[in-house]
C-alpha atoms as one frame of an Amber mdcrd trajectory, in Angstrom:
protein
 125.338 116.501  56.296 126.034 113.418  53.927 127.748 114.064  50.263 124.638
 113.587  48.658 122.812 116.353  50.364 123.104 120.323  48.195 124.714 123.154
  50.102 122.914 125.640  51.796 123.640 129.063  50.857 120.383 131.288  52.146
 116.974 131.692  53.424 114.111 133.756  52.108 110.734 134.481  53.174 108.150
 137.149  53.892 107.471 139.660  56.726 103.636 140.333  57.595 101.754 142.093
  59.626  98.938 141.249  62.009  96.805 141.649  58.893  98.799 140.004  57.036
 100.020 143.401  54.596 103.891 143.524  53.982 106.306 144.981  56.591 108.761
 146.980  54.162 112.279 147.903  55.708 112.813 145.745  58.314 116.209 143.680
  58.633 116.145 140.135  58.679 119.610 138.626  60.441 120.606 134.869  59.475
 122.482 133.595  62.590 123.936 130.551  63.889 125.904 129.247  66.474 129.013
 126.668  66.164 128.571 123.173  67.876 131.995 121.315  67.031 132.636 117.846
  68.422 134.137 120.187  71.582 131.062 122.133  72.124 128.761 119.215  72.611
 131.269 118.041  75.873 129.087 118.304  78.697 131.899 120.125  80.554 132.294
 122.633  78.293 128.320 123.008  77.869 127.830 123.310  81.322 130.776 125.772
  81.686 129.049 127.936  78.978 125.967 128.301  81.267 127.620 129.831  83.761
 130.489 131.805  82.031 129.843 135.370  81.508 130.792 135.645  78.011 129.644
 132.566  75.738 131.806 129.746  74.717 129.607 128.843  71.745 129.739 132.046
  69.995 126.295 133.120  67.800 128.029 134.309  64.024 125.878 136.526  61.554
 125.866 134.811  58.323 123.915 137.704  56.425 120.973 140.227  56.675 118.432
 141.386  54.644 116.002 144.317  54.273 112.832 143.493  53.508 111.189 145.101
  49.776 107.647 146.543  49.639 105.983 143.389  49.183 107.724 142.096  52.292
 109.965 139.672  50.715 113.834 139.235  52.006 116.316 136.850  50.792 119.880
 136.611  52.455 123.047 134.570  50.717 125.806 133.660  52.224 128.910 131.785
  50.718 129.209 128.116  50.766 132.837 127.946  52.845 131.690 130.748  55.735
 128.854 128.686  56.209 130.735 125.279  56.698 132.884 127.011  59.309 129.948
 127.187  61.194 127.416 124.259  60.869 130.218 121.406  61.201 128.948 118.441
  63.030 125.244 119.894  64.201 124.298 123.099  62.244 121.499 125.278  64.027
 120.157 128.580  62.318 117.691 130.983  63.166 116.551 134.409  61.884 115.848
 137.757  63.742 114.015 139.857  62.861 115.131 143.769  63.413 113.723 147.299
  63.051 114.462 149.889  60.379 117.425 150.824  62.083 118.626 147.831  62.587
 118.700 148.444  66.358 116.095 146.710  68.072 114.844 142.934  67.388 111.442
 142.451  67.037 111.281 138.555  66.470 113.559 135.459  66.619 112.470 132.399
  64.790 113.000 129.045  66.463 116.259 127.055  65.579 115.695 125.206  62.947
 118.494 122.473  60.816 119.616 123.506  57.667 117.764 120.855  55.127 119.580
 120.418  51.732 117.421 122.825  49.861 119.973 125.542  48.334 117.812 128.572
  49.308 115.597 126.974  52.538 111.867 128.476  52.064 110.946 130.289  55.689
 107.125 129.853  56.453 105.616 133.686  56.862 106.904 135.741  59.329 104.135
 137.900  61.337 104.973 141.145  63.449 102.497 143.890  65.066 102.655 146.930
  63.020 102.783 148.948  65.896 105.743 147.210  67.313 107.986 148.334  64.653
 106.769 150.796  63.261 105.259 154.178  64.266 105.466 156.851  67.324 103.797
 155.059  70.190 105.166 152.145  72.600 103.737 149.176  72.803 106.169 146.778
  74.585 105.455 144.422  71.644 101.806 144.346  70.805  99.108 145.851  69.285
  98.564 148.350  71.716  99.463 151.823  73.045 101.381 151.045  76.916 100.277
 153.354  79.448  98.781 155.582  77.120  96.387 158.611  78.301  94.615 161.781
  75.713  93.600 163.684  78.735  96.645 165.163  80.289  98.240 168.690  80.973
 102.059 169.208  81.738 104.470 171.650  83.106 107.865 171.448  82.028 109.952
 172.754  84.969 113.486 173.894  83.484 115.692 173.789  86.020 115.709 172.897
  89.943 114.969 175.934  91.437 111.506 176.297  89.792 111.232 172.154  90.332
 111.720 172.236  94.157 109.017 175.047  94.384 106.747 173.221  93.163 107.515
 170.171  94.968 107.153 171.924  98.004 104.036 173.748  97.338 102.461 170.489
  96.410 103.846 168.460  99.432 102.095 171.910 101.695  98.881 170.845  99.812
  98.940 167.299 100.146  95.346 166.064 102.085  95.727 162.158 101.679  99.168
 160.646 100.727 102.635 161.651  99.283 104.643 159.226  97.760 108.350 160.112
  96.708 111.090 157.575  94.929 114.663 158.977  94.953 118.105 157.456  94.673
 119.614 159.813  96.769 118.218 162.109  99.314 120.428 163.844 101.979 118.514
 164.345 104.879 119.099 167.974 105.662 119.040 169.504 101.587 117.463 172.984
 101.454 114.384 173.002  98.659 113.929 176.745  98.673 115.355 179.848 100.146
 113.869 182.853 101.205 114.724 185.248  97.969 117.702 186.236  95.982 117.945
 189.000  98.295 118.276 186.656 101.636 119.850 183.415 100.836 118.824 181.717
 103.717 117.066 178.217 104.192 113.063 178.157 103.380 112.172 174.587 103.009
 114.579 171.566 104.448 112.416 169.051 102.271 112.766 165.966 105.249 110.741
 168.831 107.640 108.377 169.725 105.144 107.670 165.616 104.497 107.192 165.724
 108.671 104.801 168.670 108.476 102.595 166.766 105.951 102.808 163.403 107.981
 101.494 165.268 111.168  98.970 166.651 109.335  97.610 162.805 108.452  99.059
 162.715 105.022 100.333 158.613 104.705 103.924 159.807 103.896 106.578 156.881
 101.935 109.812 156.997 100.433 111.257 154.279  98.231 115.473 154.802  97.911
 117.818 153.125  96.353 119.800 150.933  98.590 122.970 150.098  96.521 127.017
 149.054  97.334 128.467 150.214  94.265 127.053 153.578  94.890 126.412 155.765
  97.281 123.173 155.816  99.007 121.495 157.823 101.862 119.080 155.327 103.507
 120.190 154.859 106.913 120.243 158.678 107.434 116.836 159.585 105.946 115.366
 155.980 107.977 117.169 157.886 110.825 115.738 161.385 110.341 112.157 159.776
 110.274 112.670 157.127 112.991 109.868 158.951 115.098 107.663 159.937 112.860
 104.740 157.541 110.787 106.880 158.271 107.674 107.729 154.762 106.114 110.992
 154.348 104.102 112.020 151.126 102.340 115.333 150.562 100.118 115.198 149.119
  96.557 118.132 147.076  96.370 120.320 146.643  93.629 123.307 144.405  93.146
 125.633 145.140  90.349 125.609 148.158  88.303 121.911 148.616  87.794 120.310
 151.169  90.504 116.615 152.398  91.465 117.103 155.464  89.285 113.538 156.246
  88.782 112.929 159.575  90.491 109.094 160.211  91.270 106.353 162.080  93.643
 102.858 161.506  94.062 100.681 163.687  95.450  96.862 162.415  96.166  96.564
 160.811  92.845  95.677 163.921  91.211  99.848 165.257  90.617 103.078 163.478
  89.501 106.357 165.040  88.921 109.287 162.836  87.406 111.871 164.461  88.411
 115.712 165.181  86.848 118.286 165.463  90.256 118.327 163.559  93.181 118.336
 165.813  96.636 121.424 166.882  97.514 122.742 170.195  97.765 125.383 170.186
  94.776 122.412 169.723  92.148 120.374 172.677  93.794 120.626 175.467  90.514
 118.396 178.772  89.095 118.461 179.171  85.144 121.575 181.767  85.971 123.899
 178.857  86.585 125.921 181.196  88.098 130.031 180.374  89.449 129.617 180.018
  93.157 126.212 180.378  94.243 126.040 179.812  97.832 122.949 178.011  97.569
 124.373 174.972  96.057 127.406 173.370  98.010 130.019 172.740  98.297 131.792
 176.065  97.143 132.770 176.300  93.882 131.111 172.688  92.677 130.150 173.206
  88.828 126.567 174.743  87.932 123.902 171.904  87.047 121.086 171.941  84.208
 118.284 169.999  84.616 114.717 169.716  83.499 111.775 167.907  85.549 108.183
 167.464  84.687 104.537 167.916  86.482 101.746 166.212  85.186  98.371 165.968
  85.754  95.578 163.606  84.222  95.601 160.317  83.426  99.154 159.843  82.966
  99.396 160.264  87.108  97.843 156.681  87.518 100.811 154.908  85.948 103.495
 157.192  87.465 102.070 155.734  90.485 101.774 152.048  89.051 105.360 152.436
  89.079 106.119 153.505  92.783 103.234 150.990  93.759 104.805 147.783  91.946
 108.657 149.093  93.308 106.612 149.173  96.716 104.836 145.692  96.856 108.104
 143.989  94.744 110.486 145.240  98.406 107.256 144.368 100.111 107.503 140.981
  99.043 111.152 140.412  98.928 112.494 141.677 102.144 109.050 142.077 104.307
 107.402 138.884 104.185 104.453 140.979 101.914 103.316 143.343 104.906 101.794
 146.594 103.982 101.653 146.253 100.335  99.713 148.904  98.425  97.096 148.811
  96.237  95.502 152.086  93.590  92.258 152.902  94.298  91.802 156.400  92.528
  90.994 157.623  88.982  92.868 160.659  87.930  90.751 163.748  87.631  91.022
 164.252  83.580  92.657 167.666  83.143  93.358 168.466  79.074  94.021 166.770
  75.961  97.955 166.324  75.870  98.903 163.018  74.340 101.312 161.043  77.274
 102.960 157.953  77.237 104.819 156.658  80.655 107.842 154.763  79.701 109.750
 152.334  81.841 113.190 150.502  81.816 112.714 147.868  84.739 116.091 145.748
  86.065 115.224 141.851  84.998 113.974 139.768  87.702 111.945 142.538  89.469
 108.701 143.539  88.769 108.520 141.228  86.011 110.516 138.265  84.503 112.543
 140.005  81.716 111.899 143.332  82.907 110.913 146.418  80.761 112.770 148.278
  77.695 110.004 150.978  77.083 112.179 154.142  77.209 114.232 152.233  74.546
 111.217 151.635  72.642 110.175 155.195  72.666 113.627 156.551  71.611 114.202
 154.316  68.541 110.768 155.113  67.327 110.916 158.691  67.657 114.139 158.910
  65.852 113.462 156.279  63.232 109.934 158.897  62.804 112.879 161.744  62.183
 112.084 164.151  59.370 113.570 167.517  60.492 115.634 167.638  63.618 116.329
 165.729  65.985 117.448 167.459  69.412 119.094 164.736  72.338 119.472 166.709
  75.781 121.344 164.325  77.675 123.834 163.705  81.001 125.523 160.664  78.602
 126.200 159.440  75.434 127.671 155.999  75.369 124.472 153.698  74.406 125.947
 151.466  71.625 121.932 151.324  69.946 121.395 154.850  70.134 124.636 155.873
  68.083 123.777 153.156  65.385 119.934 154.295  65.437 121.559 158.033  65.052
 124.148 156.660  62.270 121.510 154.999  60.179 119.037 157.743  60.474 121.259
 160.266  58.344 122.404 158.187  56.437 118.510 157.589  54.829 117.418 160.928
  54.974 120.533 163.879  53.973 117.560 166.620  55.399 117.695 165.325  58.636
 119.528 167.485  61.469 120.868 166.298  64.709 121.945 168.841  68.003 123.419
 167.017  70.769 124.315 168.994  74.188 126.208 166.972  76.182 128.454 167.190
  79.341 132.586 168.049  78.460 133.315 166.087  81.883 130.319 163.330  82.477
 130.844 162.029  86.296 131.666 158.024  85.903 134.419 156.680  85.127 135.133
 155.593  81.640 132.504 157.904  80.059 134.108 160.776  78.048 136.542 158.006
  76.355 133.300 155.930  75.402 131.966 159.533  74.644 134.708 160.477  72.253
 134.550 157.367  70.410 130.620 157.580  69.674 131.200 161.360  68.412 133.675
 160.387  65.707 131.686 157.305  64.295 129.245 159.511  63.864 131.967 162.064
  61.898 132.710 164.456  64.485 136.417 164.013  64.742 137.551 167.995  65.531
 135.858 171.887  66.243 136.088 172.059  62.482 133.553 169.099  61.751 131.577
 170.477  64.560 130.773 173.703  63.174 130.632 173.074  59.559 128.901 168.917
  59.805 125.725 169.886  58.397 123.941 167.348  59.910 124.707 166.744  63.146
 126.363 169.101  65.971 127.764 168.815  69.611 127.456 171.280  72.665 128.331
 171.673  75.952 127.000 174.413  78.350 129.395 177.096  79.897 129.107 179.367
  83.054 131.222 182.758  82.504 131.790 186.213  83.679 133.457 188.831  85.154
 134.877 187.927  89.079 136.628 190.884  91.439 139.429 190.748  88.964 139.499
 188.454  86.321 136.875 186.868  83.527 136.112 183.143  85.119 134.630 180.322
  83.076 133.605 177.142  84.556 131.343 174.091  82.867 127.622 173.991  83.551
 127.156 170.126  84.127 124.075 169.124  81.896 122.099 166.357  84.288 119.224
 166.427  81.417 117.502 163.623  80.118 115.317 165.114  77.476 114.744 165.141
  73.548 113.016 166.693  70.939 111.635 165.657  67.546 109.967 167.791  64.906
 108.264 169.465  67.461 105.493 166.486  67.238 107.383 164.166  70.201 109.135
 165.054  72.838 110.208 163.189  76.275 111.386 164.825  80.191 112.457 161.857
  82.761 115.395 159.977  84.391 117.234 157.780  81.265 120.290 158.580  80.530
 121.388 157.466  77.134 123.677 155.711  78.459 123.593 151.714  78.562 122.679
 150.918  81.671 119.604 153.134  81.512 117.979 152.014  78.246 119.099 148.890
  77.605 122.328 146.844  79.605 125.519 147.371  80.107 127.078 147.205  76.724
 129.970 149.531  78.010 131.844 146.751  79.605 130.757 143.655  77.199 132.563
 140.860  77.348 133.617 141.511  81.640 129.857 139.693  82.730 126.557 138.989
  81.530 126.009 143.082  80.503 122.356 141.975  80.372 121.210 141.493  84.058
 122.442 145.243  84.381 119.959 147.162  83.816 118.530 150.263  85.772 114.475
 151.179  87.084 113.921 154.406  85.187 110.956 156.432  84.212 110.255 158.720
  81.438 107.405 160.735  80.242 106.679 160.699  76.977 105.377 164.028  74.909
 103.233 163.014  71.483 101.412 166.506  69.317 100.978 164.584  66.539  97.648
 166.687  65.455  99.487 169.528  63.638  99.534 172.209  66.418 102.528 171.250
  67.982 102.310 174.528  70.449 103.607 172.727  73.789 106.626 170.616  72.686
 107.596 173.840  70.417 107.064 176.086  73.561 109.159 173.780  75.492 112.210
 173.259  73.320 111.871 177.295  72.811 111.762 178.145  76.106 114.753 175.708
  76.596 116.839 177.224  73.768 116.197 180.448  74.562 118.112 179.920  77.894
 120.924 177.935  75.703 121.095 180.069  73.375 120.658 183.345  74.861 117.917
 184.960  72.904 115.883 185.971  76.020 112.042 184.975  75.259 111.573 185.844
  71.967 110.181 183.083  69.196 113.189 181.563  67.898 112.739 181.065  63.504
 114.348 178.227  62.088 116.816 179.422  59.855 117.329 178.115  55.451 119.444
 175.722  56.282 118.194 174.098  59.550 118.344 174.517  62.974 122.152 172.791
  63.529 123.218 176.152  61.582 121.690 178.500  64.611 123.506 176.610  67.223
 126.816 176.340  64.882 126.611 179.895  64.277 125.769 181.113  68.120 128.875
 178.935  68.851 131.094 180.371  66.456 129.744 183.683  67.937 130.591 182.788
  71.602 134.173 182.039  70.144 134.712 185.309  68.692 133.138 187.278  71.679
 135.104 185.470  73.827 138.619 186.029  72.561 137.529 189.815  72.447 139.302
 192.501  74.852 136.687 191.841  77.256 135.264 188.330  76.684 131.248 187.569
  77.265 129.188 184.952  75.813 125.715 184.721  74.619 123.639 182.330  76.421
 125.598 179.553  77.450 127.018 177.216  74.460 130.073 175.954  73.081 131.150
 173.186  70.921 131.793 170.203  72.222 135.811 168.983  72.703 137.263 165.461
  73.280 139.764 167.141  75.898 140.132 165.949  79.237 141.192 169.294  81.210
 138.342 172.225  81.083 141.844 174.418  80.317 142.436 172.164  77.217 139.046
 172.243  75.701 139.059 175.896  75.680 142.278 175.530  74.183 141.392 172.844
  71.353 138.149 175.398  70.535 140.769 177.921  70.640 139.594 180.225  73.310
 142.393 182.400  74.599 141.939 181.623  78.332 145.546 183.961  79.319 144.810
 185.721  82.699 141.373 184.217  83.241 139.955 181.974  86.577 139.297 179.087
  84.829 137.696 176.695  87.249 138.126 172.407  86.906 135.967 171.175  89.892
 134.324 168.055  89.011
C-alpha cells in the first residue's frame, strides 16, 4: 500500500437470489488472512500445508446482516485492519445463514484497492439453500425428496427387531443390512414375557433367508479406534452365499449409518447397533434378562420403517457404500447397481439426509443432516423438541442460542443422557448447557425457554426402592409438529459436521462420520403423524399412558418442568415412585450425585452406576 493510497475501512454490497429479489437476514463475514514478510517463506508455507492447525491464521474483521432490500455494509477500524493486511493484504467475504451457523458462499480473494468503503459486485444465493424447510445440498432443488411415502415410527428395540425379523422371514429377492456393530450370536426376539427364551438369533434368521435364494449382504464398519465385529460375523457366514464387506474408517469418523433393505419395497433406518446390551421394551426395566450383561443400564431408542419412494435412496446409500469398498479394496468386482421403482404407498412428505466422510463417495462428502437441522430450527415458531444420545455440536448450540434470542415465544426440551458413553462428552455437555443459561436445577425448572431431561428407571426391588439411568441412544427431533426427523446422527460433531470437539489437535475436518437420517415434513396443516409420534413418545416420557397430551398456557417446556418437579416430590415421599420416566438434567458425574444436586433423598435405596 503506498502513502498516497486511502485506508480501507469496509465492504458493502447486496445479497440476491436466483431471481435476483433480496436475501434479508443473512450474515455477511469480512475475513482475511495475515501474510507478513515470514509467511511468504516457502518453508513456512509449505509447513502450513501440512500442519494440522494453520500457521497463517484467517481473522474476522466484521459481519453484517443483510436489510430487506438485501444491502450489508461491514466497518472495521483503520489500526485492526493494518495488523492484518501488512505486506500482501487478501480479503474475502462469506456469506452465512440466519443463524449465523452455516456458510452458504465465499467470495474469491480479492486485494483491498484504496477505495474507503470497496463496492462488492452482487452477491447471488439459491433461495432454497438458505432459507426454508427442505435440503437441497446447495441448489435449487429438493435432495432425495419423495410425496408418496408411509412410515412407522418404531419406539423402542423390542418392537424394531420384530419387525426386522418379520420382514427378513418375508424377504423373496434380496436383503441388504449396514451396521457398525453386529455380534454374531444377538437374540432379536424372545418367545413372550412369560418365557424369556431366545426366538430369533438374527445371523440364523439372515441364513434362513439366504437358503431360501434371497441375495443376502452386510456392509460393517471396519474401524481401529473402535470396536468392530467383522471377522466374527465374516466367520459366522463363511459357508453360506451371504457376502460381508467392511467400510473402513481411519481416524475418528466411522460407518455409522445403520440400514436394511428388503426387496426394494421396505427400509428401516435403524437407532442401535446388534448387540445384546441395547436389546430394551418401552418398560426399561432394572435387570431384564433379555439384555446383557446383568445389570447394564436400560436403553431408549427409536427406529423407523418406511415404505414408498423414500426406499430408493435408503438404498442409494447402501449401494454407493457397496460399489465405493467395491472399488477400493476389490479391484471393482461385484458392484451393484438399482434396478427397481418403489411401489408408491401414501402421501407423507420424506427427505433422506446424509452426512458422508470426505473422500468417499464423493470429493467433499455430504452435510445434509446438518442442512436439515439448521433449517428446521431456524423455521422454529413454537417448540422445538431435540431427542438425542449427545450434545456437544459447536453449530447446533449457536443455531439453538440465536434462535431464542429472535423469537422470546420459542420453547426448547432437550432429553439427553446424564452419563453419554465417550470420553470427554458430559464436560463438553456441561459447557453447552450453561451457554445456553442452564447453569443449576433451579434454571432448569423455572428457564422458560429452554429445559433439560434425562430418563430414569425406578422401583421397588426385594427390599429396597432402586433407581438406575435409562441411557437415551435417540437421534430424533421435533418441530411444531410440521417437521420431524428418526435416524443415526448424533448431535454431536463428528456426526453432523467434523470434529470440532478436539480443534486445534488435527485437521477436525477429514473427521467426519457416514450417517443417515430420515426426514419427516407435514407442512399442509394436518400435522396428524409427526403429532402422533412425538405424543406417543411423550406419553411414555412422561407417563400419561395414551391419552392426547394438551399443550398447556404457557408452552410445552412448562409440562415437562412441572412433571419433573412432580417426580421430585413423589420421589422424596415415604414410598418414592415416579411418573413416567423424567428428571432434570444435572452436570454431576456420579448417578448418586445427580440425585443429590436435584435433591432426591436417595438414603437406603439401590442406586445402580453401571455404565
Amino acid at each position: 500500500m503506498t502513502t498516497n493510497e486511502e485506508p480501507n475501512m469496509g465492504v458493502r454490497g447486496r445479497i440476491l437470489d436466483e431471481n435476483g429479489k433480496p436475501m434479508m437476514g443473512l450474515v455477511v463475514v469480512a475475513e482475511g488472512k495475515t501474510e507478513a514478510s515470514i509467511m511468504n517463506n516457502k518453508l513456512v508455507k509449505l509447513a502450513d500445508k501440512v500442519s494440522p492447525v494453520s500457521l497463517i491464521p484467517d481473522h474476522e474483521l466484521g459481519k453484517s446482516r443483510t436489510d430487506k432490500d438485501g444491502f450489508y455494509r461491514i466497518t472495521y477500524s483503520t489500526n485492526s485492519y493494518k495488523t492484518i493486511i501488512d505486506e500482501k493484504p487478501d480479503i474475502w467475504l462469506v456469506v452465512r445463514d440466519m443463524l449465523d451457523v452455516a456458510e452458504l458462499y465465499k467470495t474469491d480473494k480479492f486485494s483491498v484497492v484504496s477505495e474507503p468503503i470497496k463496492k462488492v459486485e452482487d452477491i447471488h444465493i439459491n433461495r432454497n439453500w438458505a432459507n426454508g424447510w427442505f435440503i437441497t445440498l446447495g441448489g435449487t432443488d429438493k435432495s432425495r425428496f419423495t410425496s408418496d411415502n408411509d412410515f412407522e415410527i418404531l419406539i423402542d428395540n423390542e418392537k424394531e427387531l420384530k419387525c426386522i425379523v418379520n420382514s427378513i422371514n418375508n424377504a423373496s429377492s434380496y436383503v441388504y443390512l449396514s451396521q457398525i456393530e453386529f455380534d454374531p450370536d444377538f437374540v432379536a426376539t424372545f418367545n413372550s414375557d412369560d418365557d424369556l427364551s431366545p426366538k430369533d438369533v438374527l445371523v440364523d434368521v439372515l441364513k434362513n433367508a439366504d437358503e431360501r435364494g434371497v441375495n443376502v449382504k452386510i456392509i460393517l464398519n471396519e474401524n481401529l479406534a473402535l470396536p468392530d465385529s467383522l471377522k466374527k460375523i465374516k466367520d459366522k457366514f463363511k459357508s453360506t452365499g451371504v457376502e460381508v464387506m467392511g467400510f473402513k474408517s481411519s481416524g475418528l469418523h466411522v460407518m455409522h449409518a445403520k440400514t436394511l433393505i428388503v426387496d426394494g419395497n421396505e427400509a428401516f433406518v435403524i437407532g442401535s447397533a446388534f448387540i445384546p446390551d441395547y436389546w430394551d421394551t418401552s418398560m426399561h426395566l432394572i435387570n431384564d434378562p433379555r439384555r446383557e450383561p446383568e445389570l447394564v443400564r436400560p436403553v431408549h431408542d427409536i427406529s423407523v420403517k418406511l415404505n414408498g419412494g423414500s426406499v430408493y435412496y435408503v438404498e442409494e446409500l447402501f449401494v454407493e457404500m457397496w460399489n465405493y469398498i467395491s472399488s477400493k479394496d476389490y479391484n471393482g468386482k461385484n458392484k451393484l447397481n438399482i434396478s427397481f421403482h418403489p411401489i408408491s404407498s401414501g402421501e407423507d412428505q420424506i427427505q433422506i439426509a446424509r452426512s458422508v466422510t470426505k473422500d468417499t463417495l464423493t470429493k467433499k462428502g455430504e452435510l445434509g443432516i446438518f442442512e436439515g437441522y439448521r433449517k428446521a430450527i431456524a423455521q422454529a415458531s413454537d417448540f422445538i423438541y431435540l431427542e438425542n444420545q449427545y450434545f456437544t455440536n459447536n453449530s447446533i448450540l449457536k443455531a439453538l442460542k440465536n434462535v431464542i434470542k429472535f423469537n422470546d415465544d420459542l420453547q426448547v426440551i432437550f432429553l439427553i443422557n446424564e452419563d453419554p458413553e465417550l470420553p470427554g462428552y458430559k464436560k463438553w455437555q456441561n459447557k453447552a448447557i450453561k451457554k445456553l443459561g442452564i447453569k443449576n436445577t433451579e434454571d432448569n425448572l423455572k428457564h422458560p425457554q429452554i429445559g433439560f431431561f434425562s430418563l430414569w428407571s425406578s422401583g421397588w426391588g426385594e427390599n429396597q426402592y432402586e433407581i438406575q439411568p435409562i441411557y437415551v441412544h435417540t437421534k430424533a427431533a421435533v418441530v411444531d409438529d410440521i417437521w420431524a426427523t428418526v435416524g443415526t446422527a448424533n448431535l454431536d460433531g463428528t456426526s453432523l459436521t467434523h470434529v470440532n470437539e478436539l480443534k486445534g489437535f488435527f485437521d477436525s475436518k477429514f473427521q467426519r462420520s457416514m450417517e443417515i437420517n430420515v426426514m419427516i415434513l407435514d407442512d399442509k396443516g394436518s400435522k396428524n403423524a409427526i403429532e402422533s409420534f412425538r405424543n406417543s413418545l411423550w406419553n411414555e416420557h412422561l407417563g400419561y399412558g395414551k391419552t392426547s397430551l394438551n399443550q398447556p398456557i404457557n408452552g410445552w417446556l412448562e409440562l415437562w418442568q412441572k412433571t419433573a418437579q412432580d417426580n421430585i416430590r413423589s420421589m422424596n415421599q415415604k414410598k418414592p415412585y415416579i411418573n413416567g420416566q423424567i428428571l432434570p438434567y444435572s452436570p454431576k458425574n456420579s448417578v448418586k450425585d445427580q440425585l443429590d444436586d436435584i435433591n432426591i433423598n436417595t438414603e437406603n435405596w439401590n442406586v445402580l452406576d453401571l455404565r
